[in-house]
Every structure is written in C-alpha cells, then in structure tokens.
N, C-alpha and C positions, 0 to 999 in steps of 0.2 A: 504493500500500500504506500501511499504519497500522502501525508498528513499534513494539511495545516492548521497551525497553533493561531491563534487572534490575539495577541497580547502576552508579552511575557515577561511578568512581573511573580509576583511569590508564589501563585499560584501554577501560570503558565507556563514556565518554564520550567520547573520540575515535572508539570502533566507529560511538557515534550521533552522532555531525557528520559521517561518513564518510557515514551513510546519508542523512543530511540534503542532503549535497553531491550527493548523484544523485537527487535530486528528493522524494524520500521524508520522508512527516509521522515527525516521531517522539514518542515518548512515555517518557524516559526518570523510572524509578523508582531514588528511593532513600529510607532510609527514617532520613538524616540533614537533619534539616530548613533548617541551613544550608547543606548542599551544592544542595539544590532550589530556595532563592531566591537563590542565586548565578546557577545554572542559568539560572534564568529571567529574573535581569536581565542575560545575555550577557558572564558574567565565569568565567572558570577557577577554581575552587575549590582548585588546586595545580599549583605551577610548574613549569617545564621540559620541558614537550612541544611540539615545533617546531611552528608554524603555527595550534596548536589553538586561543589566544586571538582569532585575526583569522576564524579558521573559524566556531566558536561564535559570536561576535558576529555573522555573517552569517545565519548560519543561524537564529537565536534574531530578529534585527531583519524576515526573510523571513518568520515564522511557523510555519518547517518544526521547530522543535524546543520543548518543552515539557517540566519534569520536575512530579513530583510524588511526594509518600511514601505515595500509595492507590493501593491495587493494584484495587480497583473502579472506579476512576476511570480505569486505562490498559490493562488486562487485556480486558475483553468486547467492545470496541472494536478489538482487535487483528486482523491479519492474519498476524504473525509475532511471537514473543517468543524476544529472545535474551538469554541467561542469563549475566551474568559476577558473579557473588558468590564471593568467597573460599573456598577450601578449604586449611582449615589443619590442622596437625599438636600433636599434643599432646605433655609432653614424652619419650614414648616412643614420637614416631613412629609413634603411633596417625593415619590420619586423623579430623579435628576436622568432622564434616557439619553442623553447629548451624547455620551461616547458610545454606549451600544446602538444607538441608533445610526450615528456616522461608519462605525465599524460593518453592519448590516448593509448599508444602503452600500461600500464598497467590495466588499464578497458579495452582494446579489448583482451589481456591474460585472462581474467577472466570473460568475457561475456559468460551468459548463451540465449538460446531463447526466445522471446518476450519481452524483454526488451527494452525501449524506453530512447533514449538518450538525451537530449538538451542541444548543448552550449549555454551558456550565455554571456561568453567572447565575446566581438567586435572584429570584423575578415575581414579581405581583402575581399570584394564579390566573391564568388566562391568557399572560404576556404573549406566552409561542403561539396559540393557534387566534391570536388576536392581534397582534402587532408583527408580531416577525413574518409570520406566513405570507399576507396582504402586501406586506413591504417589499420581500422575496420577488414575489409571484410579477408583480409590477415593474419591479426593474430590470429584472433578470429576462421575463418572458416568457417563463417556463412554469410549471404547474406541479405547487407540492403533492406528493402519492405517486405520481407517474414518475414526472422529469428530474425531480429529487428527491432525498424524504429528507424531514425536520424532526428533530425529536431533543426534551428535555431531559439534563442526567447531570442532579446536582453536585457540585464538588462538596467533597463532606469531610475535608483534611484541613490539620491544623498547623501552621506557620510554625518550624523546626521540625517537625514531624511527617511531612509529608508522603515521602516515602514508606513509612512505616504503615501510616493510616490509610493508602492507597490501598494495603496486602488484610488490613483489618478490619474495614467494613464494606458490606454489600456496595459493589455499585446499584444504583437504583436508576431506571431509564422509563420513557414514558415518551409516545413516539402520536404521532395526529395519524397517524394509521397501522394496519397491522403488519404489514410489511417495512415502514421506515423502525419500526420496534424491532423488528427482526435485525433490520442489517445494523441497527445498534448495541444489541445483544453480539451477535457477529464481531463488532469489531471491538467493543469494550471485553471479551472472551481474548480476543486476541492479543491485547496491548497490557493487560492485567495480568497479576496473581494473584491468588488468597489463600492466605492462611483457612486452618481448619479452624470452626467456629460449633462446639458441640451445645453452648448455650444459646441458640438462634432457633428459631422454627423451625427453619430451612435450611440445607446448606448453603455456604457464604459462596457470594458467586455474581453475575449481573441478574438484580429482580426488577423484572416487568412489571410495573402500576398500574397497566394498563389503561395512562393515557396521559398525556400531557401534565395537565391540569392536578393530576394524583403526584405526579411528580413532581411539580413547582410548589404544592402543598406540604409533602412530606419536608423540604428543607426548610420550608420557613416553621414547620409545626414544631421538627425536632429544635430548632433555636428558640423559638419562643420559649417552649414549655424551658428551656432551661433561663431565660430571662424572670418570667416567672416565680420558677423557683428560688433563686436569688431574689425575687424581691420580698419573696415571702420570708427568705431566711433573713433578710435585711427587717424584717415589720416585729419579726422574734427576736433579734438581738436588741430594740428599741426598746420591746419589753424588757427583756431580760439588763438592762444596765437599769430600769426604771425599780425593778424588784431585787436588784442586788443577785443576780444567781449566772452563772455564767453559762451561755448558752451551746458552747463546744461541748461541754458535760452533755447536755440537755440532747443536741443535737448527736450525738456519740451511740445517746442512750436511745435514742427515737430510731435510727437506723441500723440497729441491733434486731430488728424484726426486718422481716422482708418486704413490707408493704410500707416503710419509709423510706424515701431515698432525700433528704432534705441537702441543701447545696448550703455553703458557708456563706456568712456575712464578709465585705470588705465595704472599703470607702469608694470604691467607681467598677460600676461594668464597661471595658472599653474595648476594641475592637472594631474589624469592621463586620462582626457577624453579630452579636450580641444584643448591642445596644440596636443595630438600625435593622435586623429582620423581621423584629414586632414591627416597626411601622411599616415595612413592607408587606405586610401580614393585615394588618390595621386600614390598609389603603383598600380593600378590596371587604374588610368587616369592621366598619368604623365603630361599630355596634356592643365591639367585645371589651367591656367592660373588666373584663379581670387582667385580660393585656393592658390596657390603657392603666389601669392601677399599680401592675407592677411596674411598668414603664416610668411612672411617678415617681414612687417609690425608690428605686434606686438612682434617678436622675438628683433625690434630696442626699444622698449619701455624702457630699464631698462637702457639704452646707455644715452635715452632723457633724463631720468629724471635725470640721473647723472650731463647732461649736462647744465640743468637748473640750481642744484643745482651749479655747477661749475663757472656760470657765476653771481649767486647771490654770491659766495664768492671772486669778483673780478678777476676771469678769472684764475683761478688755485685753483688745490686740493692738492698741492705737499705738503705735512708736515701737511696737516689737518687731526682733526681726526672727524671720523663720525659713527654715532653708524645707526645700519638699525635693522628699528623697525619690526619684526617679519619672521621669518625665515619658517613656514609652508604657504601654499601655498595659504591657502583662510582661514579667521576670524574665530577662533574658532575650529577649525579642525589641531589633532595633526599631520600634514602629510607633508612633504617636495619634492612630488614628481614634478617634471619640478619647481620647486617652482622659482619665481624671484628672491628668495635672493641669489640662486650663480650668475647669470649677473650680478645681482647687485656689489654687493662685489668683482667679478671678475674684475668691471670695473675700481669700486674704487682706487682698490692696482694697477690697471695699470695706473691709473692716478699717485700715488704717495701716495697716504691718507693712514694712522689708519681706517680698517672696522673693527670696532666692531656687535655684533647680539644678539638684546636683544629678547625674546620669552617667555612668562609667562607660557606656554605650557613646555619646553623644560626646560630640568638641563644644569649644563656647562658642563657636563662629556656630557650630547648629542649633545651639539651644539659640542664638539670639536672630535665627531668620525664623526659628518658631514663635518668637514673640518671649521669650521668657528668658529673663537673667539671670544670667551661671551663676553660679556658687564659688565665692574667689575662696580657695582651701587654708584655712587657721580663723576665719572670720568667726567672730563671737555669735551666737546665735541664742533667744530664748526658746525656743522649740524646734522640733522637726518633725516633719510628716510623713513616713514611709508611706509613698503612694505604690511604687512597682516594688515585685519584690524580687530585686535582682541579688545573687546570691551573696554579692561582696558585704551588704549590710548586716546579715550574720555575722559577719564579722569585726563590726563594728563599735564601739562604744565611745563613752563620754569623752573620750582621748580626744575623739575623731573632730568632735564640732565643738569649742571649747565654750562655756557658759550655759550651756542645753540644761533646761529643768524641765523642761517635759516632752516627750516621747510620744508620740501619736504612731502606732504602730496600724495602720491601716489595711495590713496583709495577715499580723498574728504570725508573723514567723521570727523574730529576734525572741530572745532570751532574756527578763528581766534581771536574770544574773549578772549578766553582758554591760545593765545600765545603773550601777551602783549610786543614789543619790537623786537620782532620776524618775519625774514622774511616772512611768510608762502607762499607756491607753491602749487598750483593743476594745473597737466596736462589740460589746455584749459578752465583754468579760472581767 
C-alpha cells in the first residue's frame, strides 16, 4: 500500500512510523515546512515520545517514509489517506473546522478512485457523513460507496505512549457503508498489532461500530465519562477538606469493590482530549446537564487551589510572590495545551501576587512567548504551586525556593517529609 498521513504532529507521525514499521510506503503531509525537512532527514521535530526517534530514523534510512507540504505530490498516488489535523475550539466552545476543513477541501482536489479515507481526529457525531462526505463528493467528483469509501477510527493513544497504546487497545472503525468498513478493517488489520486482551468481551483487534456516527460517539463518550469522573472526584475532595477526612483514604477505600472506579482530584484537567471533548460532545447534546456540571467543576479547580493557598498565607496574596511549578499540562510531557498554568497564574496576578513559572521542560525565551515569567533560580518566594507533576519536584525541597511557607501540592505526589517547616496542601487531604 501507498499511505498518506494528513498532519504530522504527536499524533501523526508516530500513526506513520507505525505504518512504516509493517512494511508500508508512506507519505506523510504537513504543510509546516520545517516539520517536512526534519521528517525527511530522520529527526523528531518534538520531544518525548518513547521509541519514535530510533523508529523514524529507521524507517526514513529504509525509504519507507517521506513527508512533504503538496498534497498533489502524496494525495493521487494514495491507497489510503489518514486524516489527523487538529480540531479546535473557539472561545465559546464553538468547534474551530478551519484546518480540517482546509486539509479536506485539499485531499478531495487531489483524490483519485478507490481510495479509502479515515479521520482520526475526534469530531462532533455526525461530522463524516455530514461534513466531510458533501465536501469530498463536491470537489473531488466522485461519489463516497463506489468511487471511494470514508470511514471514522478514532485515535485512542496517549502522548509518550503511543506506541504502546497503539498494541493495547481495540482499534474501533465505523465506515458510511458496509464495504468502506470492510476495506478499513483490511487495512487497520494490516498496519496494527495487539497485544492479547483476556479482560475485553472480544478479542482485541479492529471492532466495527457499525457506522460512523457509533464511532465519533465512542471517542468522545470514553473522554467525557472520564472528565466527568474527575469532576466528581474534584466535588468529593471539596467535601472532604470541608469535613477534615482525607479523600485518597476514602477514595482507596470506595475502589476496593469492583463497581467503583473513582479518578483522583488535582488542581487542572488539561490537554487536548480532556478538557475540550465534553464540549465537542456538548455541541451536538447541549442538553446534558451532568457534562456541562462536570465541565464547571473542574474549570473552578485552579481558583480552589489559589484559594487554599491564599488562606494558608493569612487571607491575602497582594504583594506575594509565588512561583507555579510546571507550566505543561501533565508530568513529563513538553505540551501546554488547556494546560492549568494560565488559570492558575491568571488568578494569581488578579489577586495581587508575583506569578513566576518554573518548567524543566521549557527555556525562558519559551515560557515568555507563552505569556508567563520564568522563574529567575535562588528568588525568594512565599509559596509554590505544583501545577504539572514532573518528576524533578520529588525531589525537591525548601532548599530549592528559598523563603517558601506554603506548599500547594496540586498533583499529591511530593512528600511532606521533603518540606520541613513548610505548609504543604493537597486538594482533599
């Protein structure tokens, strides 16, 4: 087969070393021109995904991988095009179509017959056989069922893990008819492996949803319900600091039966899957009232922990300074998308404080085109915020940030031993 990739960013680009690795040409587009000569000279364009450096360099030295920003040049050539371009949210939680939509309207200029298309990107239910197909069918000429098929198959892998998650959960596919199902079963059979899964229904392998629509639902269902669930373990920790009882016990003890699976409290859900596929969820059932809650819910989280920390410093922030430890979005992952450090730091400076943004990940020339000020190393500070929990702050203490009286542990993963003198705080415990 002749694969082309749509995008090759954290997701795309390991989908296509993945398909490289099972013998398959590929042809990944992007229409960032130093991510393509990156591409091409067998180097990562951004860090932190296990294995992907030594893969890529394989693959790209074998000839099985090529990128380029001409969709005439990877597009007529194809056997399969799979679709991973951002869908974003605008600030009212509109979704943002502007790049999948340009990405679309240039693979449907340049579709040839029999080609098999699947987005990957997470999509409002309805998107494929309402937007893309119409779109397709119009520019191209040609008629989804016959002249091509289209079909949904969410990517379901987590940023440093890719690889791994690719071999451990179902692919799930969902095709506008019974034969574009087929030749996606076919070719995701091909490009895949999976691990043995004896706790699953069925065995782990590509499962057919039998239809589009089942399949744009399943990815936003599995992410909701775990936004959700965080918001609910976010509404218990509230109680629990209100009744003095620690809710990690609580919570330890409630999933000690099998019909609890409760998710921890922290101070931000962030991400690009987490925080924004309830609203893409939300766009098509504005109705659902327990998403809209939890959504709430943890959007108030980086206010709380402001407000914790505010009342450990005797009831005002005005003239303090405070440094917030980690500015990417989750532990070890170079990424700042929805990330809590702007609430955070948003909240700070409206309180009155010094937010400084220390990130072992990040330069200061990055933290200050993200809008936030480094953390200059020996500066006195009255508090700190561990917002990400990257592994260096275990190792940690009062050495580190010299005049700290309180501790806003935001992750629950430092050691009060570690903060000798030190107020330390965990949300709901």
């Amino acid at each position: 087969m002749q694969i082309a990739v749509v995008g090759l960013g954290k997701i795309g680009l390991p989908l296509a070393v993945q398909y490289a690795a099972s013998g398959q040409k590929v042809m990944g587009i992007d229409l960032n021109p130093e991510v393509v000569a990156l591409v091409n000279a067998g180097t990562v364009p951004f860090p932190g995904e296990y294995q992907l450096p030594e893969k890529l360099a394989e693959a790209v030295s074998q000839g099985l991988i090529t990128a380029t920003t001409d969709y005439a040049e990877a597009i007529p050539q194809s056997d399969v095009i799979v679709v991973v371009v951002p869908l974003l949210v605008d600030a009212d939680y509109v979704p943002d179509f502007t790049y999948l939509d340009s990405a679309t309207r240039s693979l449907a200029e340049h579709l040839t017959p029999g080609t098999l298309i699947s987005y990957e990107t997470t999509l409002p239910i309805g998107t494929t056989r309402t937007r893309w197909r119409p779109m397709i069918e119009e520019l191209s000429g040609l008629s989804e069922g016959s002249d091509f098929h289209l079909v949904f198959s969410p990517e379901r892998v987590l940023t440093g893990r890719v690889f791994q998650d690719l071999r451990r959960y179902p692919k799930l596919i969902g095709g506008l008819s019974p034969a574009g199902a087929e030749r996606a079963r076919e070719f995701y059979e091909t490009v895949l492996q999976f691990d043995e899964r004896i706790d699953l229904p069925r065995p782990n392998g590509v499962w057919d949803l039998g239809a589009a629509e089942a399949s744009e639902f399943a990815k936003l269902a599995e992410t909701t319900y775990r936004d959700v669930n965080i918001g609910l373990a976010n509404e218990f920790a509230k109680a629990a600091d209100r009744f003095n009882v620690d809710i990690y016990a609580v919570i330890d003890a409630c999933n000690s039966q099998p019909f609890s699976h409760i998710h921890r409290p922290g101070i931000a859900v962030g991400g690009h899957c987490i925080p924004v596929y309830p609203r893409l969820y939300l766009h098509n059932d504005p109705e659902a009232t327990v998403v809209q809650a939890a959504r709430l819910a943890n959007e108030t989280m980086p206010g709380y922990a402001c407000d914790m920390v505010q009342a450990a410093l005797e009831g005002s922030l005005d003239g303090r300074t405070i440094v917030v430890l980690g500015a990417a979005y989750r532990g070890e992952v170079k990424e700042t998308a929805v990330s809590g450090v702007f609430p955070v730091v948003r909240d700070l400076t409206a309180r009155g404080a010094t937010a400084y943004v220390h990130d072992p990940l990040f330069s200061d020339e990055e933290l200050l085109r993200l809008g936030l000020t480094p953390y200059p190393a020996g500066t006195p500070v009255d508090a700190a915020i561990l917002q990400a929990d990257h592994a260096m702050y275990n190792q940690w203490g009062p050495a580190d940030l010299p005049g700290i009286k309180v501790l806003m542990d935001g992750r629950n993963v430092t050691d009060a031993a570690d903060w000798p003198g030190v107020v330390r705080l965990v949300i709901g415990k």
